[in-house]
N, C-alpha and C positions, 0 to 999 in steps of 0.2 A: 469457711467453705473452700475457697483457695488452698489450702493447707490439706484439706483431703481428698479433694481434687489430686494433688500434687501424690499422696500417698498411694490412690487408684492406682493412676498410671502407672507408678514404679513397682508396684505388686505386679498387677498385668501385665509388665515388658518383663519381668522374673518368672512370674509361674509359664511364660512360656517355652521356657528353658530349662525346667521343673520335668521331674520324671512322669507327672501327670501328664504333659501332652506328648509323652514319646508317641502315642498310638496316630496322633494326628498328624507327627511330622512326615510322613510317607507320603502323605495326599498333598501335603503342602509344596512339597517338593517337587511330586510329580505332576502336579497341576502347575504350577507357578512357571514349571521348566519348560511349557510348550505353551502355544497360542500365542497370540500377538501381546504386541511389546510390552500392552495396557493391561495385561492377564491378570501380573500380581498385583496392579492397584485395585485391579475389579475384587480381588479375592480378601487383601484388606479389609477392602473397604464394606464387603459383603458378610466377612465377618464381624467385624465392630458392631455394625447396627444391628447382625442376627444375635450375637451372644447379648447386646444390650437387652431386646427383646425378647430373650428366652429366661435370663436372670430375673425381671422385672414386668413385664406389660405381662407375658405371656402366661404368668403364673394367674393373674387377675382372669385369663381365661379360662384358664382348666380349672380353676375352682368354683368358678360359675356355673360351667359347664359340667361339672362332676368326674373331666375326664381321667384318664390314667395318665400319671408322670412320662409314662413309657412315650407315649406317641409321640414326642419330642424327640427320642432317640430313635425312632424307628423312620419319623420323617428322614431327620438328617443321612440315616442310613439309603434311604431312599436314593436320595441326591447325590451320595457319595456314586451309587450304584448307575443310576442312569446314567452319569457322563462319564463312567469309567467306561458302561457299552457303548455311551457316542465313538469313546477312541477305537475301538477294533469293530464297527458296524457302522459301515456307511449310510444303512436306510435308516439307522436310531441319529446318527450326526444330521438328517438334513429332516428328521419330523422336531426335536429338540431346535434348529434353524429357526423353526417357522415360527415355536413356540415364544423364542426370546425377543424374534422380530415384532409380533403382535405386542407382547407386554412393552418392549422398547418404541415400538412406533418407528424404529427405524430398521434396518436392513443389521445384519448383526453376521451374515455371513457363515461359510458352512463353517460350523466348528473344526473338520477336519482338517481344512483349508488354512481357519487361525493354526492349526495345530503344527504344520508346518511352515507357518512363519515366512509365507509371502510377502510379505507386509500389506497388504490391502487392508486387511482387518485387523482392530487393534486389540479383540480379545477382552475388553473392559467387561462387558456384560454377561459373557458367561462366565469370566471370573466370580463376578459379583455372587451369581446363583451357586457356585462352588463355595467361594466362599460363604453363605448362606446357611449350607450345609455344615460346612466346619463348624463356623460358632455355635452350633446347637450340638455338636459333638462334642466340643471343647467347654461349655457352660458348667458342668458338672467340676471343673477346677478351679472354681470362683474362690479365694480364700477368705479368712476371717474378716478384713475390712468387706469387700462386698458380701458377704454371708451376713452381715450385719444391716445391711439396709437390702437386700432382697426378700420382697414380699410374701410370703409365706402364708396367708391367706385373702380372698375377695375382698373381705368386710376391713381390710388393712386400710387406710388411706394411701392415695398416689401423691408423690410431690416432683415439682423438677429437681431437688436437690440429689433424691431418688435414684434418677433417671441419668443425671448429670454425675454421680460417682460411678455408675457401672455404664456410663459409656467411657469414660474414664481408663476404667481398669481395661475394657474391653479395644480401649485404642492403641493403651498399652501394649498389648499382646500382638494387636495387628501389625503395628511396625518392626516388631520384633520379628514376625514372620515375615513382614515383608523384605526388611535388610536380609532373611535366610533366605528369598526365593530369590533375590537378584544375588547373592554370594552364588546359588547354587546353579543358577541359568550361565552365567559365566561359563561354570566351569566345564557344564555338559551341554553346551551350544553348539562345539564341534559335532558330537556325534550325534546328535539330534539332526545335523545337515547331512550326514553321510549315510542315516539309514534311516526310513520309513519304518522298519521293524520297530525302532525306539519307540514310536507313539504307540505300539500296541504293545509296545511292556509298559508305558508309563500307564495308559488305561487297565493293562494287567492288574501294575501295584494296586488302583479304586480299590476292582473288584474284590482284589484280595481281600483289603482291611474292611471295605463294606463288611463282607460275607465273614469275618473274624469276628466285626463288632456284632452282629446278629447273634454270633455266637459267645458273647461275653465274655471272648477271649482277650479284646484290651482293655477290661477292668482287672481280668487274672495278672494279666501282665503288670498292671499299675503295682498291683498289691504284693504279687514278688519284687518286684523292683523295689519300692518302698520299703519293706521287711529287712533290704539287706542294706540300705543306704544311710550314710547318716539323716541326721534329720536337718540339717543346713543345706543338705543338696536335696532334700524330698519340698522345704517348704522356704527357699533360700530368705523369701522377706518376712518368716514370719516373728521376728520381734520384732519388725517397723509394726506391722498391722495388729500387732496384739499391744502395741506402747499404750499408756494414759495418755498422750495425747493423742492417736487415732480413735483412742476409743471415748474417749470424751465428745471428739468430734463427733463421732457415730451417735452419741446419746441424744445429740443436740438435735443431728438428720432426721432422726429416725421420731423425731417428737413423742420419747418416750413418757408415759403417763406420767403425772406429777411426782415432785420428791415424796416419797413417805415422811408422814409425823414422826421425830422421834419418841423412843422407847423410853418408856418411864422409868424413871431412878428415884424415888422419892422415897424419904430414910421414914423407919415405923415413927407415926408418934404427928410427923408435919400433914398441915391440910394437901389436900390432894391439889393442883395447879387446875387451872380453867387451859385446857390445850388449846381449842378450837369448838365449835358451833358445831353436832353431829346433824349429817345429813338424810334422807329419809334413804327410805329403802327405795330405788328406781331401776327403772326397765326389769322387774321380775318376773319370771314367767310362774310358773307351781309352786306354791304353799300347802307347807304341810303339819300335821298336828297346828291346827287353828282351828278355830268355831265354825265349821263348814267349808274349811281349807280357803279360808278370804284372806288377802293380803293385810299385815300389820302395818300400820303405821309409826313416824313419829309421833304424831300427835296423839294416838291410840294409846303410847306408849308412855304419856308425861303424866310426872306423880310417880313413876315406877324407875327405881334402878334397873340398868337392864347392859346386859353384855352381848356384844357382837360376836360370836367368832365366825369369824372364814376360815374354811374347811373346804377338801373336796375327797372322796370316798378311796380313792387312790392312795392317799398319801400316810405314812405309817405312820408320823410324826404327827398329823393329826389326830389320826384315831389313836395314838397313845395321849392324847389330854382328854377321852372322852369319859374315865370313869372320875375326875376332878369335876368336871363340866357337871353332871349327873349329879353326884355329891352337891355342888352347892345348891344345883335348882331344888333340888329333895330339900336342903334346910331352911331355905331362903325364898320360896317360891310365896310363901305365907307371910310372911315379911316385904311382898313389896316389890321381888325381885325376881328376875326372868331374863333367859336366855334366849337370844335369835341365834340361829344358826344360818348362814349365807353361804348355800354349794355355790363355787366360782369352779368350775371344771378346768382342769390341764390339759385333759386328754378329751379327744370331739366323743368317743364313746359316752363317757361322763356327762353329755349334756342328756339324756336317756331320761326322762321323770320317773319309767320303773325301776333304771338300774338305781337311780336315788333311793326311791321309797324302799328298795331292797335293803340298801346299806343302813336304814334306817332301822328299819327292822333288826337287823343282823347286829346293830351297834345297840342299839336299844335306848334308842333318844325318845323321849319325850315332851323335849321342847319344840318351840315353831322351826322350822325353816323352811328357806326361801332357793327356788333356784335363781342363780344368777349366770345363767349362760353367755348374756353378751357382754358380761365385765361393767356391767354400769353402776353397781350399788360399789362395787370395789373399787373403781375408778373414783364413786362420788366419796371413798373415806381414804380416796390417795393409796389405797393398801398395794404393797408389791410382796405379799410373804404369804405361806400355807404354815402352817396356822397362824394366824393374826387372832389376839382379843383385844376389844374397844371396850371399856369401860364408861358408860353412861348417865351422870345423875339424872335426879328426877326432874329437873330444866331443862335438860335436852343437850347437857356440856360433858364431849369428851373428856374425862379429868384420868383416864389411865388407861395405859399401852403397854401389851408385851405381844413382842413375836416370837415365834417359836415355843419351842418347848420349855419346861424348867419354872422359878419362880413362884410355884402354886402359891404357897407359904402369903406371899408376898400380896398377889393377886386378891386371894381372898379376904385379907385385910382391908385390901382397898376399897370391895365390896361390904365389908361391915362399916368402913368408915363412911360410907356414903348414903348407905340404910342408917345411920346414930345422925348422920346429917339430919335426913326425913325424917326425926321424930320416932325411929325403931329403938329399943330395946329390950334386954333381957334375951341376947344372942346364944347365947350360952358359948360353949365349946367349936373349935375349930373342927369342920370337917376334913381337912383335907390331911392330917395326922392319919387318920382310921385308913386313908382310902390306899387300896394295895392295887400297884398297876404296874409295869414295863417303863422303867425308863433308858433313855439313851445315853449311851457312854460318852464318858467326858477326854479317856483317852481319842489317840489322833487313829482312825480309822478312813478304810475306803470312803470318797466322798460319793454322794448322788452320780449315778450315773444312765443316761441314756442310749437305747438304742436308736432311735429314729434318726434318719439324716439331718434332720434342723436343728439337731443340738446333741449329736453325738461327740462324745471326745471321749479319753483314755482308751482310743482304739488303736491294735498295736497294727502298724502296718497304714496302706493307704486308707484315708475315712472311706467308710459303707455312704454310696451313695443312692437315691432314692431311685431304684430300677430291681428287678430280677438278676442274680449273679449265681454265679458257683464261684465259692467261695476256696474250694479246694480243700486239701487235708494236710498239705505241708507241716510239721512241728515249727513254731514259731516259740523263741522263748519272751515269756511275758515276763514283765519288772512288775513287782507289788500294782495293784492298784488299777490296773489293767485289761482288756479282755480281748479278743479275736474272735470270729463269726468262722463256721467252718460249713463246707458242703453249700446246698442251695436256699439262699434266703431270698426273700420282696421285702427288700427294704423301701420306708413309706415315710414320710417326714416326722410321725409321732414314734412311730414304732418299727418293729421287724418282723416277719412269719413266715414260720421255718415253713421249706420245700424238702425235697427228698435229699436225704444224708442228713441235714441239717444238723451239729453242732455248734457250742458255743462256749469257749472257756475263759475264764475268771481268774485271776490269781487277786482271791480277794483277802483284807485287813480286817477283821472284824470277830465277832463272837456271834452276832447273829445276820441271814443275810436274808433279803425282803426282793421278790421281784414282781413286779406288776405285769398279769398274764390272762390271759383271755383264749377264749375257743371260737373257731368260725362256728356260726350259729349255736353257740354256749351248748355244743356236741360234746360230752368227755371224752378225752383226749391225753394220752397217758404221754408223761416226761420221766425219762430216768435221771436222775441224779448222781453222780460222782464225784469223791472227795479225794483226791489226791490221786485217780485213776481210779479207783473201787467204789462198787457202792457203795453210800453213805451208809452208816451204822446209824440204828437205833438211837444210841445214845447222842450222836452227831445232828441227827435232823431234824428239821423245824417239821409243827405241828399238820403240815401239808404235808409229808414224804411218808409215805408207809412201806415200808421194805424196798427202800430204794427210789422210791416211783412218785410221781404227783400226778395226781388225776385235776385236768386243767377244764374248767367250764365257760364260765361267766367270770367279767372281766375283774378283777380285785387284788390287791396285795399276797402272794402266797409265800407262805413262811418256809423257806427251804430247809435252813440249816440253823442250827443254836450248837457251838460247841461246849459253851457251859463259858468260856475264858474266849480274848480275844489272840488270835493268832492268824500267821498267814497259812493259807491252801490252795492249791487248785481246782476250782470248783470247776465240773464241766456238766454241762445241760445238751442233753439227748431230746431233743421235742419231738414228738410227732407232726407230720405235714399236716396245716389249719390250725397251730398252736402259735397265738402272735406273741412275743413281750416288747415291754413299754420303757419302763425304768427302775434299777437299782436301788433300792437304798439300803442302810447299814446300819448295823446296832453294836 
């Protein structure tokens, strides 16, 4: 714990000297540089505990509370704003007086008064509220080690360990600005004595960036800067905070669900191994295709081979095992043998029981499944992977594991050998030879990718963070694998939803490309498509594009592009505003 304790801080004393907080140095500057002597410890100090706060505790409220990410920036913006008018308005410096004095319980003095440095007042407490401000400006620069134990939804657990890395990171940074505001008071002390005008330019600079950040002009800024800088000076600690050992650390913090079972290796011909004791199916909410849509049990379920898979209606990777899946319950369903299907949703849409029973439909399952919104039946089989199958004899013993795709061959032996177990035979012929379905390339292709800020990467430029931006239209050149957000998006932790302009370009790897995409209130909602600048040709696009165009509704994987062979493009996406996407994936 010590050890990443140790990593916080020194991420946090770096990223504040990182192009991401150029927007805050202004305030820091100009706040730090006037008021009594105690200004910059109050502003420290008000930051540490506000960015600790807004990384961490804060989020456990707005997800309670349903609110919008925004109001975090618009507060901060607030604060930036008020004490930039305390400096150039006497009657806002002495109603803000009255305010700090109540919360302090003690006399706190006109701020305009600390502002020129009488020495009476030592300026700590309105630092503090300054600083306050900042760290909830500044939160949104938190890198990979705190990105990793920041809470990202209610139902999360809180720990001190938690709490005690992003104050960390967050103390880091403070002292970082604090040794800038006393390098910077030094040097402009002189003419801070010589002219009164000084404090209504320092209150100037507030307003300025306030009323800039309102207008998300210092995220444009971030994201030019970034574009043009190496990536040592955009993210200077980031191979400390990405090392095996911070992240190991992290794995341990964050009391990540148990290790997964490993994956079965068992050569044709050997008894299948006893893994583990399978658990029942718990905390489910809707069951489907059953005898009256009743929950299945284990014990319901013994005497019968029976395979798990986890699944969630998103993911292409899964619904490319469904016509295998199908196949065996069709031969094997008379024999003994039966498929649960387990929705574990990625995305909060996905917890929906109609958008389920839709995919259900649409996929054309006719085994049971279960929803599993709160992660507890996936939790109880330790599973961390979409698609997962668990192999079950008729005792109730996990005896085979595959994740991912691939294997079929393999899998379904495992299933006849466990039906010849129970007393089956006369199996006849393998099904899963006959069955003709899409499978995934073995060459090296674009990997999964996200748009939502909790888990966005291969973003070229500064990452999209979870707020409303213009994203701008500058050309940026992208490296394989890549993409850039263009015009006005609301980026949201899961996902993005294009605003007016809105662009999005890809230089992707692959032969076929998959995006998960949805419409506000499943309104159709047209997307152009672009292959290298032009629209996509006929023969270039996935079964979603029709003369260029994707008509987007209801939330689901839409198949943009199939070139036939894997090659690099420029894929660029024209959405319409109320068209959200989610995540990438590649064929």
């Amino acid at each position: 714990m010590l050890l990443l304790l140790l990593f916080g801080f020194i991420a946090g004393a770096a990223t504040a000297v990182s192009p991401c907080a150029l927007p805050v140095l202004p305030v820091v500057f100009a706040a730090g540089a006037t008021g009594g002597r105690k200004r910059p410890a109050g502003i420290a100090t008000g930051l540490a505990l506000s960015f600790t706060f807004a990384t961490v505790l804060l989020v456990y409220l707005i997800s309670a509370l349903g609110l919008s990410d925004s109001i975090i920036r618009y507060f901060a913006i607030g604060v930036l704003l008020i004490f930039g008018l305390s400096l150039v308005i006497p009657s806002v410096s002495m109603r803000l007086e009255g305010i700090i004095s109540r919360v302090t319980a003690r006399s706190a003095g006109r701020i305009s008064s600390a502002t020129q440095g009488d020495g009476t007042k030592d300026g700590f407490w309105s630092g503090v509220l300054i600083g306050s401000g900042l760290g909830l400006v500044y939160a949104p620069c938190a890198g990979p080690i705190l990105a990793g134990v920041i809470t990202v939804s209610a139902s999360q657990s809180f720990s001190a360990g938690r709490m005690g890395v992003a104050l960390a990171y967050g103390l880091g940074s403070a002292l970082t600005f604090y040794a800038l505001m006393l390098g910077g008071r030094r040097l402009i002390t002189p003419l801070a004595k010589r002219s009164q005008t000084f404090q209504y330019a320092i209150g100037a600079v507030m307003i300025v960036v306030a009323v800039g950040m309102f207008a998300n002009l210092d995220t444009k800024f971030q994201t030019a800067i970034a574009s043009d800088l190496p990536a040592f000076l955009v993210n200077p600690t980031e191979s400390l905070e990405r090392s095996k050992t911070a992240q190991a650390k992290l794995t341990a913090l964050r009391g990540d669900r148990a290790a997964a079972y490993t994956s079965s290796d068992t050569k044709q011909g050997e008894k299948l191994p006893d893994i583990a004791v399978a658990p029942d199916f718990v905390g489910t909410q809707r069951w489907f295709n059953t005898p009256g849509n009743r929950p299945l049990t284990k014990a319901s379920l013994r005497g019968k081979v029976y395979l798990v898979d986890f699944w969630t209606y998103t993911c292409i990777n899964c619904i490319r095992t469904f016509p295998y899946l199908k196949a065996w319950q069709k031969k094997y369903e008379d024999k003994g043998f039966e498929i649960v299907g387990v929705h574990t949703p990625e995305f909060a849409f996905e917890k929906s029981a109609s958008n389920v029973q839709g995919a259900i439909n649409q996929n054309g399952l006719d085994y049971a499944v279960a929803q599993d919104n709160d992660f507890k039946t996936w939790d109880a089989f330790r599973n961390q992977y979409w698609p997962a199958h668990y192999l079950i004899d008729a005792k109730g013993m996990i005896r085979d594991i595959h994740y991912g795709e691939g294997k079929y061959l393999e899998t379904e032996e495992a299933i006849r050998s466990l039906l010849r177990e129970n007393g089956v035979r006369g199996l006849g012929t393998d099904a899963t030879r006959s069955v003709k379905a899409e499978h995934a390339t073995s060459f090296k292709i674009s990997p999964e990718t996200y748009l939502g800020a909790a888990r966005a990467d291969r973003y070229e430029g500064e990452m999209p963070s979870a707020d409303t931006s213009n994203y701008g239209s500058k050309t940026i050149k992208l490296v394989p694998s890549t993409f850039r957000l263009g015009g006005v998006w609301k980026v949201g932790e899961q996902g993005a939803t294009a605003g007016s302009g809105a662009f999005l370009d890809f230089r992707t790897v692959s032969r076929r490309t998959f995006l998960v995409l949805g419409s506000k209130g499943n309104r159709p909602r047209r997307m152009q498509v672009l292959l290298d600048g032009r629209p996509i040709s006929a023969a270039d696009a996935g079964s979603d594009v029709k003369n260029g165009v994707a008509t987007i509704s209801n939330q689901r994987p839409y198949r943009l592009v199939d070139t036939g062979k894997i090659e690099t493009h420029m894929l660029t996406l024209r959405p319409a505003p109320g068209i959200s996407g989610y995540a990438f994936t590649f064929g």
